[in-house]
C-alpha positions in Angstrom: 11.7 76.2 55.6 13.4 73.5 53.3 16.1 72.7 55.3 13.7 72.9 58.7 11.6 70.1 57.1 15.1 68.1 56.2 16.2 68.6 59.8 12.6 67.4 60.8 12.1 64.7 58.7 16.0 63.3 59.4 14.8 63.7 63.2 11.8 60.8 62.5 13.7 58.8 60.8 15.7 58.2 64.0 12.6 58.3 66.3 11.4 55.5 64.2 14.3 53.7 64.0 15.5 53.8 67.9 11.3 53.0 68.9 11.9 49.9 66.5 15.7 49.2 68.1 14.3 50.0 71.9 11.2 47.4 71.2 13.3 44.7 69.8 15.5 45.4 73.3 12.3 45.2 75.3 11.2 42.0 73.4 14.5 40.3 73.9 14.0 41.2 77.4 10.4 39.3 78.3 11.9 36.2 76.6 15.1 36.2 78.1 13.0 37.1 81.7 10.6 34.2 80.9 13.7 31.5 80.3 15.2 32.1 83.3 12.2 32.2 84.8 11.4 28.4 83.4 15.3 27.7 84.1 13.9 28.7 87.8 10.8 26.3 87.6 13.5 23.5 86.8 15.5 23.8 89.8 11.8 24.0 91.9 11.1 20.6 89.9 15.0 19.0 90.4 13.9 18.1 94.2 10.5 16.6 93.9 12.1 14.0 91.0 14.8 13.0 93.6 11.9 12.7 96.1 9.5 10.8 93.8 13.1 8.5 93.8 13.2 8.4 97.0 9.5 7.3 97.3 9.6 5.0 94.2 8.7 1.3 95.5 11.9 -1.1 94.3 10.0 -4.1 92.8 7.3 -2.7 90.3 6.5 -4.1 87.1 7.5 -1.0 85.3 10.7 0.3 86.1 10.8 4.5 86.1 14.6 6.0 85.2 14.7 8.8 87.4 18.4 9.4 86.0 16.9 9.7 82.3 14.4 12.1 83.9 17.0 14.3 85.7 19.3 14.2 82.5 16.7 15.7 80.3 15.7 18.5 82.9 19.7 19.3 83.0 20.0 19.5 79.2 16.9 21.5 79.0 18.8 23.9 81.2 22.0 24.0 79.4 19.7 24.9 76.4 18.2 27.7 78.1 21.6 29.1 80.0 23.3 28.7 76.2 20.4 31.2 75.0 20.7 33.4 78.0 24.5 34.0 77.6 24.5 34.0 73.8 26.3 31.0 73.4 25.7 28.7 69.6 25.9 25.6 70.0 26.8 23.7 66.1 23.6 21.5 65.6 25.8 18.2 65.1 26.7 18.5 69.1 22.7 19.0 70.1 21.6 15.8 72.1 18.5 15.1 72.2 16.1 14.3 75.4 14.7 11.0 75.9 11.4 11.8 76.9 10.2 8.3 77.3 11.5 7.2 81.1 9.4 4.3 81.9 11.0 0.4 80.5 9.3 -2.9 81.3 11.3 -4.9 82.7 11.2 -7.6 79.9 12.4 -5.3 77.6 16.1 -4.8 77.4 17.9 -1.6 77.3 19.9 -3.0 74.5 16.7 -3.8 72.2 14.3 -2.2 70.7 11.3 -1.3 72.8 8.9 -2.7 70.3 10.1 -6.7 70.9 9.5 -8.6 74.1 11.5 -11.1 75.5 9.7 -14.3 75.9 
C-alpha cells in the first residue's frame, strides 16, 4: 500500500510539473505567434509609408522624414526577429527609435529642436 502511494504520489509530481513545463511552452507560443504576427503588420505598413512618400507635397512648412520613419519600423523588426530566433543582443548595442519624424524647416538637424533660427 506504502509503496503504491510513493509510486502515486512520485507519478503527480511529474503530472504537475510537465502541466507547468507544457503551459510555459504554450505561453511562449501565443507571444512568439503574436510577434510575428505584429512583425507581419509591419511589412503591411512598410508600403503605405513609401506611398504616403510618394504622395508627400515637396514644399510644406513642415518637413516629414519618411527615412526616420522606415528606420524605426526596420529596427522594431530586428527587435522582434532577435526575440523570435533567441538571439541577445548586449544593451550597449540597442539603438534607439527616433519617434519624432516631423522638423521645421528653420530648425537645423544639427541643433537642438528647442532653438529657432531667426
Amino acid at each position: 500500500m506504502i509503496r503504491m502511494m510513493t509510486k502515486f504520489s512520485m507519478f503527480m509530481v511529474f503530472a504537475i510539473t510537465l502541466a507547468f513545463s507544457m503551459t510555459g511552452y504554450a505561453e511562449q507560443d501565443a507571444e512568439n505567434a503574436l510577434l510575428a504576427s505584429i512583425n507581419h503588420e509591419i511589412d503591411m505598413i512598410l508600403p503605405l509609408v513609401n506611398q504616403a512618400e510618394a504622395e508627400a507635397q515637396p514644399n510644406t512648412r513642415e518637413l516629414f522624414h519618411y527615412d526616420w520613419l522606415r528606420d524605426d519600423l526596420r529596427a522594431i523588426q530586428s527587435g522582434i526577429n532577435q526575440k523570435l530566433n533567441n538571439i541577445s543582443q548586449p544593451a550597449n548595442q540597442i539603438i534607439p527609435i527616433k519617434g519624432d519624424y516631423s522638423e521645421s524647416p528653420w530648425i537645423s538637424a544639427n541643433e537642438d529642436k528647442g532653438s529657432i533660427h531667426g
